[in-house]
N, C-alpha and C positions, 0 to 999 in steps of 0.2 A: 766468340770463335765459331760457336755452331752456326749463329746467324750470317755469315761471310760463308761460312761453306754450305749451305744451302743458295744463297744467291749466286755461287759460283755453278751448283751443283741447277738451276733452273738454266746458266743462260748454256747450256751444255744438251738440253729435251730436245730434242724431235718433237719439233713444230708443224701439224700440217697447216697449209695455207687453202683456201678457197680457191678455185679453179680461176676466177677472175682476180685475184689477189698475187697469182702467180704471174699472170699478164697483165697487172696494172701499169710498172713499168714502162714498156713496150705502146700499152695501148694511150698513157698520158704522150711518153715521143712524140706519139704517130699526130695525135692530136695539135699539139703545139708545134710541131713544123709544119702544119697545115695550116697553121693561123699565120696571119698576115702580123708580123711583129709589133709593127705601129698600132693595134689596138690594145697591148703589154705597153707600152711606154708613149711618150709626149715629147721630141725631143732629146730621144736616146735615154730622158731617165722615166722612171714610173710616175703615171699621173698621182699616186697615194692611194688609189684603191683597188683595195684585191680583197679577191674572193678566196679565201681560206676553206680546205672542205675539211670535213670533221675528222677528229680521229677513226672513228666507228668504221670509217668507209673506206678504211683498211682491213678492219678485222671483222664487219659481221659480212657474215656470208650466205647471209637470210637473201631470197631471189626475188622478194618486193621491194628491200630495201637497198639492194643493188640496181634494180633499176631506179629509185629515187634518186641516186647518185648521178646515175647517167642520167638524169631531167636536170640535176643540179650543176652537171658540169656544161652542157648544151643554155640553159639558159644566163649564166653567169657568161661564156664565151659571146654568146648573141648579145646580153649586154654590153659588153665590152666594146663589142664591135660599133652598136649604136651610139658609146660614147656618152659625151655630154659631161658636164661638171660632178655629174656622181652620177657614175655606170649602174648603180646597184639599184638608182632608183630608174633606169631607164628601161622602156614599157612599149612594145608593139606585138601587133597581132602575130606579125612572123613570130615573135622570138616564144610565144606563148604555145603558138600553135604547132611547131617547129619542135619546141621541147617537150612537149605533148605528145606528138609524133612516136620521136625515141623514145619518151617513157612506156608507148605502149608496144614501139615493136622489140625494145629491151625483154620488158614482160613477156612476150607473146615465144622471145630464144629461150629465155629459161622454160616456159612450159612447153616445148618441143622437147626440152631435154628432160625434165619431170613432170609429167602428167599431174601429178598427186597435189602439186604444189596449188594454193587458193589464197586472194584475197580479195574482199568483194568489191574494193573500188576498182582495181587494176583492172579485174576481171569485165567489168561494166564498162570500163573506158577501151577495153577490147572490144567489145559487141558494138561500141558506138562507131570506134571505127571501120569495124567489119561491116555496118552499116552503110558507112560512106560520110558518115556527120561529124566527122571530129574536127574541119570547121567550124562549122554551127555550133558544136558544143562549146568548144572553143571560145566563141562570138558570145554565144547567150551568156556559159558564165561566168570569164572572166574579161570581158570589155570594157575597157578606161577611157574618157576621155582622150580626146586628141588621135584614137588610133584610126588608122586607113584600114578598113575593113574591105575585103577582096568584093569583089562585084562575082557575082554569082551564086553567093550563099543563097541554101534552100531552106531560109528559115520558117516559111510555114508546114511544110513536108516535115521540121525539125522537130518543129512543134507537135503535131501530130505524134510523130514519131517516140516523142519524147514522155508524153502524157500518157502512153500505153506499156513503154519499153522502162522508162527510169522513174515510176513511182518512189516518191520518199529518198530520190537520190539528193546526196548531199555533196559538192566537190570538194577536193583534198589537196593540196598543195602541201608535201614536205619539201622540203632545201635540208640536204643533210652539207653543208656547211656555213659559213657567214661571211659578210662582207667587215671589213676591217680599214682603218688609216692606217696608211704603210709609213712608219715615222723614222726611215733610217733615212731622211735626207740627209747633205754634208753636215748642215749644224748641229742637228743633234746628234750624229757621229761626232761631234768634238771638232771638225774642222774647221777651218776658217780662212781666210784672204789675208 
């Protein structure tokens, strides 16, 4: 009995939520009616893969790890977009440099709104862009096979640049969610012809 009225007696608290946790909501809408539908589905049903984001990025309200989310949602939708028999493994400089992008100017609003806040890759991948090289950085460290890399990169200026400014730097890539098979086709919903 006690343990029912404690569970009752929890979902009853004052919860506060994170500031972007309150307009998550809002800000997934905004996102997904901006997407072109046809790269969600094949034919009006889903091609089978989707990008699930983690539970966490709901609830931590840590301002690095909010902006990793906004890199995870920006490059899963650019996948998407580019398609192909498995999205998750699909790979170009836009979608790298793109999600790069937001991950630094994400970081860049939360430190407008907390100075105090620090962490040393974010912060590094701030100065590169403020540089002007997040291109290049882009290019240098993670470029795959087959990608169209933009003509005007200032790789040897990067270089330079790079060997004075990011000593012993390391790059970092989290996805705070995962790609998954979406398995509710008709059949395995139990239906059939």
């Amino acid at each position: 009995m006690f343990a029912t009225a404690n569970l009752i007696q929890l979902s009853f608290r004052h919860v506060k939520y994170a500031v972007f946790m309150r307009f998550w909501p809002l800000i997934l809408c905004l996102m997904l009616s901006a997407c072109d539908r046809g790269i969600y589905t094949r034919d009006g049903v889903t091609d089978g893969d989707t990008f699930y984001l983690a539970p966490a990025a709901f609830a931590n309200d840590d301002p690095a790890y909010q902006s990793w989310v906004t890199y995870s949602l920006i490059k899963s939708t650019c996948q998407l977009q580019l398609g192909g028999p498995i999205p998750a493994r699909a790979s170009s400089f836009d979608c790298e440099f793109r999600s790069r992008r937001h991950l630094v100017n994400a970081w860049q609003e939360k430190l407008f709104v907390n100075q105090d806040i620090r962490d040393q890759y974010l912060d590094a991948l701030a100065e590169v862009q403020a540089a002007g090289f997040l291109g290049e950085y882009t290019a240098h460290y993670f470029a795959r096979d087959g990608w169209q890399l933009p003509e005007g990169l200032r790789t040897r200026q990067f270089e330079s640049w790079r060997r004075q400014h990011l000593k012993g730097h390391r790059p970092i890539t989290r996805i705070t969610g995962s790609w998954n098979f979406q398995h509710d086709t008709i059949e395995s919903a139990g239906y059939s012809d």
